[in-house]
C-alpha positions in Angstrom: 63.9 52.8 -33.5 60.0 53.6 -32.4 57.3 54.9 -34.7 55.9 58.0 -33.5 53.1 58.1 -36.3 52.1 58.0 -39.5 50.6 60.3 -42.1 48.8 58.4 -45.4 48.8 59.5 -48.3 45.4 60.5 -49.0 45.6 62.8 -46.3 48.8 64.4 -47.8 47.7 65.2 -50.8 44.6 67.1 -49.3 46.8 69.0 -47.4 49.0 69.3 -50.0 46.1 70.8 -52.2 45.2 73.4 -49.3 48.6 74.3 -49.0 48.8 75.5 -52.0 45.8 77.1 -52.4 46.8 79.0 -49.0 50.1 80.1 -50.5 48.4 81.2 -53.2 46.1 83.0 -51.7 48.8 85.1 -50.0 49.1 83.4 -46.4 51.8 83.7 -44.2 53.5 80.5 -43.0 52.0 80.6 -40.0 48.5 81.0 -41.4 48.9 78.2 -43.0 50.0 76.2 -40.3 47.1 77.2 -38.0 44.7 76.6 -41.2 46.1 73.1 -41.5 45.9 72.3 -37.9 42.1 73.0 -37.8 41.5 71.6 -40.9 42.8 68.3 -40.0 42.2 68.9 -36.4 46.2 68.2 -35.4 47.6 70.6 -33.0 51.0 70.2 -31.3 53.7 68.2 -31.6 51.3 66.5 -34.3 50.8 69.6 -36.4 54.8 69.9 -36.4 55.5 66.5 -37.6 52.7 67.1 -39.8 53.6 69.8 -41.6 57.8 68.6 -41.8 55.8 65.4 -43.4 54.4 67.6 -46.0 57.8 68.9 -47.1 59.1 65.4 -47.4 56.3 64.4 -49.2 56.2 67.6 -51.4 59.0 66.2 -53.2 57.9 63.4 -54.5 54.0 62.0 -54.4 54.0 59.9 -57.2 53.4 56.0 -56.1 54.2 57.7 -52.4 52.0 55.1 -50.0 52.7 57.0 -46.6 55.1 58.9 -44.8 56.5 57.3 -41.3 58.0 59.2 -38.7 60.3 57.3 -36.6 62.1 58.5 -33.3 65.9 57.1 -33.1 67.5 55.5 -30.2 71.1 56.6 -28.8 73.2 55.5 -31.6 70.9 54.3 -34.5 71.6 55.6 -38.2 68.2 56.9 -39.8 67.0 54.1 -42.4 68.2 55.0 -46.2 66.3 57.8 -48.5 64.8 59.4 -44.6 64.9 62.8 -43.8 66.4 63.4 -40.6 65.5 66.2 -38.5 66.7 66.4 -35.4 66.5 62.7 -32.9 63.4 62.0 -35.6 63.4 60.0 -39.0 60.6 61.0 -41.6 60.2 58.1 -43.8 58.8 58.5 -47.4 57.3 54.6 -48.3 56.5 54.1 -52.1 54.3 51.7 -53.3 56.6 48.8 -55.1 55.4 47.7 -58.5 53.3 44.3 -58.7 54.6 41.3 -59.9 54.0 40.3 -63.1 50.9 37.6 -63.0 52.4 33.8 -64.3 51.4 32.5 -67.1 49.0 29.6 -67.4 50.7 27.0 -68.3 47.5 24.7 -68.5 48.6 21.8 -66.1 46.4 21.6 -63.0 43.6 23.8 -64.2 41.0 22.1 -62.2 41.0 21.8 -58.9 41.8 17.5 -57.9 43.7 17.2 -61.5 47.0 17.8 -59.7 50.4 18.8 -61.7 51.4 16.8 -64.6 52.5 13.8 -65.1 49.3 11.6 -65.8 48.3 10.3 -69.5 48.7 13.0 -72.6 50.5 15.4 -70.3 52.9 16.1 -73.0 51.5 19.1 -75.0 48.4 19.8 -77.5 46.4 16.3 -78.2 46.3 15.5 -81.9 43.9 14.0 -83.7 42.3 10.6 -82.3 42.4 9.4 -85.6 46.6 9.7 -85.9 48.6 12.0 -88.3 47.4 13.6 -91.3 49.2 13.3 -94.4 50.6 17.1 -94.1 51.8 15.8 -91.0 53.2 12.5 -91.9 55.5 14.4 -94.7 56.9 16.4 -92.1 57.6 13.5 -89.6 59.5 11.7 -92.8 61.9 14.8 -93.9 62.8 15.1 -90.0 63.7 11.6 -90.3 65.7 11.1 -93.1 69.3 11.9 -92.9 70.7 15.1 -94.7 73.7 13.9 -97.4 
């Protein structure tokens, strides 16, 4: 498999603006092809794979990143979701969703204070001056044994 070019998508969605304004301005297909072809300055086998990009992509533009075209070897299978036509593969790519970002988990914040492991490591520090009283009662319930 070989990529013959690419198309991205903010130049789709121009053309897929002028395209419409042409068909509703009455043109005939190939008015509109010529109009493209100028407008973009493509011409040729370009403007072809040009405008079969456009119907690909006229589908679906939402989160669309590009559309690849792709020329097959003797044998090869077109990649999944591609449109074939003829010994080419027109590849729709979508942008995947980002990872969520991690949560701090406040170890290492600094840079040189590593991961863990080092004095008070263990959670929130209390107060330097040892439990409170509210604090003390709780410790002693948790202690004694249930009957």
């Amino acid at each position: 498999m070989k990529a013959v070019t690419e198309f991205p998508i903010f130049v789709i969605t121009k053309a897929l603006q002028a395209k419409a304004a042409l068909v509703a301005a009455g043109k005939t297909p190939e008015e509109i092809q010529e109009n493209l072809g100028t407008t973009f300055k493509l011409e040729g086998e370009k403007l072809g794979y040009f405008m079969q990009s456009l119907e690909v992509a006229g589908t679906n533009t939402q989160n669309l990143k590009r559309v690849v075209i792709m020329k097959l070897n003797e044998g090869e299978k077109a990649p999944a979701k591609a449109v074939q036509v003829e010994d080419l593969a027109y590849v729709a790519e979508f942008i995947t969703a980002a990872p969520a970002p991690k949560a701090d988990t406040g170890k290492g914040g600094r840079p040189g204070q590593g991961r863990g492991g080092g004095k008070g490591a263990g959670g929130p520090k209390g107060s330097p001056w040892g439990l409170s009283p509210e604090e003390k009662a709780m410790k002693n319930k948790k202690q004694t044994p249930a009957t």
